[in-house]
C-alpha positions in Angstrom: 70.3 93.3 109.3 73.5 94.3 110.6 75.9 96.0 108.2 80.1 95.6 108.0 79.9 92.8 110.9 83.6 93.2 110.9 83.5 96.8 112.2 80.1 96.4 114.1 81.7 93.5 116.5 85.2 94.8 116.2 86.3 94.6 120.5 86.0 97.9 122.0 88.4 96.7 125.3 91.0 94.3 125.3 89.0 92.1 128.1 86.7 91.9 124.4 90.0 90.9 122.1 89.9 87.6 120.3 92.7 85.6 120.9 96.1 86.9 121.8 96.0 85.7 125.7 99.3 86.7 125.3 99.2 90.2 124.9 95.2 90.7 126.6 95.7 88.1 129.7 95.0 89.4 132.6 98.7 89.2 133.7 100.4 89.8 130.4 102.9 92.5 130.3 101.2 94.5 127.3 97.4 94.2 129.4 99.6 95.7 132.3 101.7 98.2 130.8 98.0 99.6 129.1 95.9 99.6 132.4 99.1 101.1 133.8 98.2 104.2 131.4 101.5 104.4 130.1 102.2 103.2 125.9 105.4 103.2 124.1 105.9 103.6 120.3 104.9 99.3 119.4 104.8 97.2 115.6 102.0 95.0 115.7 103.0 92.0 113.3 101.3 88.5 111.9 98.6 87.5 109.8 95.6 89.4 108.4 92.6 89.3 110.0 93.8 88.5 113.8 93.2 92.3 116.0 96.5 94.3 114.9 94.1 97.2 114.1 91.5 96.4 116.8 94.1 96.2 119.6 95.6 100.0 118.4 92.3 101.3 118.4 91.9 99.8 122.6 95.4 101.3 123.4 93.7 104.8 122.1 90.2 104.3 123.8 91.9 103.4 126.9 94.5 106.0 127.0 92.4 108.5 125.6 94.2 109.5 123.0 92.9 111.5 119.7 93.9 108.6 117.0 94.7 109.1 113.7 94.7 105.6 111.2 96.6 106.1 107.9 97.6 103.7 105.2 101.2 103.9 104.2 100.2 102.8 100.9 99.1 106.3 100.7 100.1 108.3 103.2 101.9 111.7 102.6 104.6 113.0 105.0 102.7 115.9 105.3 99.7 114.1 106.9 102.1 113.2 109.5 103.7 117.0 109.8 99.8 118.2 110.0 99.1 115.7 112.8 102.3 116.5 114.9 101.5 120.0 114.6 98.6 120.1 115.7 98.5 118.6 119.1 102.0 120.2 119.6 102.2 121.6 123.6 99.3 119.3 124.2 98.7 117.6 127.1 98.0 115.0 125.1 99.8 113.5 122.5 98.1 111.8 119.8 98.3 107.9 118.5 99.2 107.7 115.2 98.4 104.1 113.6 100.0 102.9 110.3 98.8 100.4 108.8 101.1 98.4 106.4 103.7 100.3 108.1 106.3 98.0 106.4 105.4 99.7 102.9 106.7 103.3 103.7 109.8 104.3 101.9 112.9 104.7 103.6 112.5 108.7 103.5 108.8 108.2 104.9 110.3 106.3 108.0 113.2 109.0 108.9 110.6 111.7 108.9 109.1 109.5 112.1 112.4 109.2 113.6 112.5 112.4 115.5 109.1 112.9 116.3 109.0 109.5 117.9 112.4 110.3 119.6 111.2 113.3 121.3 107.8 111.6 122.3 105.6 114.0 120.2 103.0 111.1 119.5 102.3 107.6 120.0 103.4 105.3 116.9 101.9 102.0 116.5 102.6 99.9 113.3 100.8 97.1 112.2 102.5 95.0 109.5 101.7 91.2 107.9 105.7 90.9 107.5 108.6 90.3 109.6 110.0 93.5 111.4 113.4 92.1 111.0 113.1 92.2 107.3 111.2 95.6 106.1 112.4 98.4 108.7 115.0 100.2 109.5 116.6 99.5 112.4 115.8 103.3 113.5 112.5 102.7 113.8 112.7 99.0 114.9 114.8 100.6 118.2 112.5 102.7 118.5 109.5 100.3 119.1 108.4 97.0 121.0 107.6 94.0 119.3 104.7 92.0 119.7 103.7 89.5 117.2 100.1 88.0 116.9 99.0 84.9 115.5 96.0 83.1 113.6 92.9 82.8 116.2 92.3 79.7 117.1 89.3 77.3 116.2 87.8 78.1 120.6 88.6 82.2 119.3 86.3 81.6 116.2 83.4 80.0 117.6 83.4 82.6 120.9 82.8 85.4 117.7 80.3 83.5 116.0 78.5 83.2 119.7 78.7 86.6 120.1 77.1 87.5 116.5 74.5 85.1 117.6 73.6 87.4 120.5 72.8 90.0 118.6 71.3 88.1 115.3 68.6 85.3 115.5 70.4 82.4 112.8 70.7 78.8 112.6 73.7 77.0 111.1 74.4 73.8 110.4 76.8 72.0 112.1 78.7 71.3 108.9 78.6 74.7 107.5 79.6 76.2 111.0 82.8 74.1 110.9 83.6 75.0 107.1 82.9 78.6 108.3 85.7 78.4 111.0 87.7 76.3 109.5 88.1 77.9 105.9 88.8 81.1 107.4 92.1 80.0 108.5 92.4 82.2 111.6 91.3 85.3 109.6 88.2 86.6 111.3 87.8 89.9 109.6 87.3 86.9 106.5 85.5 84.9 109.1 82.4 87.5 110.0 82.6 88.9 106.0 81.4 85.5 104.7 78.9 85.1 107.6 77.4 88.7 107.1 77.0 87.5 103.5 75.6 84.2 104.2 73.4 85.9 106.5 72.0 87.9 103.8 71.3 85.5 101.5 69.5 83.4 104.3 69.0 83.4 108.3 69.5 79.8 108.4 73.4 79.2 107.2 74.3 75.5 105.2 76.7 74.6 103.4 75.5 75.0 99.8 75.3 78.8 100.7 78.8 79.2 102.1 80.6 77.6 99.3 78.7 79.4 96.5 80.4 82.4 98.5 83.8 80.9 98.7 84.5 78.2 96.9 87.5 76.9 98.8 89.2 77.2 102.3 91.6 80.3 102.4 95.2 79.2 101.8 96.7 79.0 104.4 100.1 80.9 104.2 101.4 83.3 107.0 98.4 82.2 108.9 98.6 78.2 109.5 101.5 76.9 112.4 103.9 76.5 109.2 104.1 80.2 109.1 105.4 82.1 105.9 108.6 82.6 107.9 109.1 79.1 109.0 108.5 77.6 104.9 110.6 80.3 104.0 113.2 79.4 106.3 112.6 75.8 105.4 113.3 76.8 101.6 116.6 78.8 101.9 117.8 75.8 104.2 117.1 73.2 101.4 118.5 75.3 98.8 122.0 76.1 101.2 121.6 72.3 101.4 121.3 71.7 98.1 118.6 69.4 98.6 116.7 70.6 95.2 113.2 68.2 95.5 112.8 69.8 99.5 113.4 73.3 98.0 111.1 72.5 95.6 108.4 71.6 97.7 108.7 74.6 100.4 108.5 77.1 97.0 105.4 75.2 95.8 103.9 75.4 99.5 105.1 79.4 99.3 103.8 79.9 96.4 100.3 78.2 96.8 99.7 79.8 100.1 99.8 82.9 98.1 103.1 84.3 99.2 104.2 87.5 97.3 106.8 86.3 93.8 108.9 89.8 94.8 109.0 88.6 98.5 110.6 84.8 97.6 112.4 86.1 95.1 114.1 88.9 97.4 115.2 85.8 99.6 116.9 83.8 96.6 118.9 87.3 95.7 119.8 87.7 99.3 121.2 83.5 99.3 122.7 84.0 96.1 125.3 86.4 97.6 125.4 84.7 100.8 125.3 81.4 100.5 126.7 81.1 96.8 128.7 84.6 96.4 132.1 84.3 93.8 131.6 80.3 94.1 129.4 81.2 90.9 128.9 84.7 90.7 126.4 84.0 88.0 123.8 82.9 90.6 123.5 86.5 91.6 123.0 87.4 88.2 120.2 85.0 87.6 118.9 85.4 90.8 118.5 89.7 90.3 117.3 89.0 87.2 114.6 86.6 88.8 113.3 89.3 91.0 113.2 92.0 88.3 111.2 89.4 86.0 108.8 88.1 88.7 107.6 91.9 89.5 106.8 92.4 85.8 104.9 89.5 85.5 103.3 87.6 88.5 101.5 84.6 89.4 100.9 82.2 87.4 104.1 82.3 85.0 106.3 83.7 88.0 106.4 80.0 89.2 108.4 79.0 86.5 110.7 81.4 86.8 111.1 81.4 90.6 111.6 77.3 90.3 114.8 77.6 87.6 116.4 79.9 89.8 115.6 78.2 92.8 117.2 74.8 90.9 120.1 76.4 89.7 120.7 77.5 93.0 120.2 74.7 94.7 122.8 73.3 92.2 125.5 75.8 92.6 128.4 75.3 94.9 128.2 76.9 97.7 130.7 79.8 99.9 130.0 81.7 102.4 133.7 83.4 102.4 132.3 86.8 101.2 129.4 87.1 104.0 132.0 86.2 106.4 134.7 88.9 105.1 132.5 91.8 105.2 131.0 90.3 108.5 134.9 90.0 110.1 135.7 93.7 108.4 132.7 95.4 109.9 133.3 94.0 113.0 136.9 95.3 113.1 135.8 98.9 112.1 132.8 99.1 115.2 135.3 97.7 117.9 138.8 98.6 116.9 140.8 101.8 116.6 140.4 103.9 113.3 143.4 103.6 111.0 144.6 106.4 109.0 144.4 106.4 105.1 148.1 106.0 104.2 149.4 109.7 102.5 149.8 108.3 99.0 146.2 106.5 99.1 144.5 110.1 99.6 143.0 112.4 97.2 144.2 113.7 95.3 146.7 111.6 94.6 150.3 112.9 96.2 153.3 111.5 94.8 154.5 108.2 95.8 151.5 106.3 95.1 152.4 103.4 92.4 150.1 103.3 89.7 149.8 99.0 89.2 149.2 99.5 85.2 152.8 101.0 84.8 154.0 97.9 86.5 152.2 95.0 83.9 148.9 95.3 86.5 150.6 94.7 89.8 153.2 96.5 92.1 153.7 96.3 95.9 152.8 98.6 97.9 151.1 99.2 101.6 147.1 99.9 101.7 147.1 99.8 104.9 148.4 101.6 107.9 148.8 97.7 109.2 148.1 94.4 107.8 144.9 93.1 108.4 143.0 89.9 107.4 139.6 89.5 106.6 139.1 87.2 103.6 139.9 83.8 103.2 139.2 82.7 99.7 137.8 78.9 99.5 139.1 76.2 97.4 135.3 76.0 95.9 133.7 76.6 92.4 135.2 79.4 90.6 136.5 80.7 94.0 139.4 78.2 92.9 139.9 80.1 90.0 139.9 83.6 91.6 142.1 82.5 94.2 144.9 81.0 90.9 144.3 84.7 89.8 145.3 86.3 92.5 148.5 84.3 92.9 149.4 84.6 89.4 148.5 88.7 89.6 151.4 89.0 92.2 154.3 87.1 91.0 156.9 89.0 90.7 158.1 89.1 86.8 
């Protein structure tokens, strides 16, 4: 018997890769940038399970390139330093891989910066989470993008065809489409549970394949209601305050297995954005939510997640402060610098008015010329801010 199917059958040329037509078609631009022998620095994203790995390990048999596969759950910086140096003045550079490249530290990814700059090696990063979210925008520049997705029921039974080449089984019809179907487009969990199965017995049913999993994988990043659309779907409902549809996109978050830190980065995120000084306590609740849900997890973390969430959905709602530092950052990239008036600098000259020896308020310029960025809405406690600030500059 075969062991490790999943390594044993993994595709050795992209003509081989499950899935993916669009990035292994015959005319796709990725199959013929590769046969073109030329690579640049690429993120592989999507689902467990669907060739990010495999297809790294093509571009390197194809380009013939030494290839190095780390983990950046554990990689050292050094690793990379020792790899860099060497195959430095090579004629060949060497293709680094990262796995779980989305879990290196921010120090981690400017160490790749240069090296990837000057074209010292090949990077490829596979991560299951968006790009967008979980790099730097350094290394993001630096790279294409191409995103895979869940194989397809025609992309699971051409693998089990092609095990049955090689092995002499029988399956029933039944357990062949729980097989398939429970592995939800994952076939690294698709050729694990019909190694096992083998092993227990050359003909496959379905007693045997739910003694070894009980039920169908959840479905999660990898059904067509990705992790990215639900969680879109949730901060929508909540912005919407529509608490019973946020509700239900958490619960489907939640039981497709989607990390407690990861939602509850998003509800800090809308908190500010979405809710901001209309009640600033929503940010309060919502950081305290993320700090609590990384202590304690699944189950309990879905009672947590859901009073936020609720209070959230609840809250009234401004955008004013995402728009303000949205309208002052834009001003700063596409408009002339202004100088820091002479009585703002440090340290302090004369001629700057201290507000507190004038009962908290005096006028006076802090700017070289007016400019306006935030308009304060009539909404939630924003109202009362906005009274404050009137009140704060009356003249006495």
């Amino acid at each position: 018997m075969i062991n490790n199917f999943a390594l044993f059958f993994r595709p050795k040329v992209i003509e081989e890769l499950s899935g993916q037509k669009h990035l292994s078609g015959e005319n796709s631009p990725f199959r013929k940038l590769l046969k073109s022998g030329s690579m640049s620095h690429a993120l592989f994203f999507g689902p467990a399970g669907v060739g990010k790995t495999t297809l790294a390990r093509i571009v390197a048999n194809t380009l013939q390139l030494p290839f190095y596969e780390l983990d950046a759950t554990s990689i050292k910086v050094e690793e990379i330093r020792k790899i860099l140096s060497q195959h430095r003045g090579a004629l060949q550079k060497p293709l680094i891989f990262i796995d779980e490249i989305h879990r290196l530290s921010k120090t981690q990814q400017e160490v790749l910066l240069l090296p990837m700059e000057n074209h010292e090696a090949i990077v490829i990063g596979a991560s299951t989470e968006n790009p967008y979210f979980v790099l730097s925008s350094g290394i993001r520049s630096r790279m294409m993008l191409f995103e895979f997705y869940p194989l397809e029921m025609k992309d699971m039974e051409a693998i089990l065809e092609r095990v049955h080449e090689k092995i002499e089984f029988q399956i029933d019809e039944e357990a062949r489409e729980y097989l398939i179907r429970s592995s939800a487009g994952d076939s690294r969990s698709f050729l694990n549970l019909l190694e096992f199965a083998l092993k227990v017995d050359l003909h496959v049913n379905m007693q045997t394949l739910k003694a070894l999993r009980p039920s169908a994988l959840k479905d999660g990043v990898s059904s067509d209601n990705t992790h990215y659309n639900l969680i879109s779907a949730m901060i929508k409902s909540v912005r919407g305050s529509d608490v019973d549809a946020a509700l239900y996109y958490l619960a489907r978050l939640i039981d497709g297995g989607e990390s407690p830190d990861f939602i509850a980065r998003r509800l800090v995120i809308l908190a500010s954005e979405d809710i901001g000084n209309a009640n600033p306590n929503a940010l309060n609740l919502a950081s305290s939510t993320l700090m609590s849900v990384s202590k304690i997890g699944y189950p309990e973390a879905r009672i947590i997640l859901s009073q936020c969430l609720i209070y959230l959905a609840c809250s009234p709602k401004s955008n004013s402060a995402y728009n303000a530092i949205n309208q002052a950052l834009a001003y700063v990239k596409n408009e002339k610098v202004l100088n820091v008036p002479e009585h703002l600098q440090s340290p302090s000259p004369k001629g700057y008015l201290y507000p507190h020896d004038f009962g908290g308020w005096v006028e006076q310029d802090y700017l070289e010329k007016p400019l306006h960025f935030y308009d304060n809405l009539p909404i939630g406690f924003e109202r009362t801010m906005a009274e404050w600030l009137v009140k704060i500059k009356i003249k006495k």
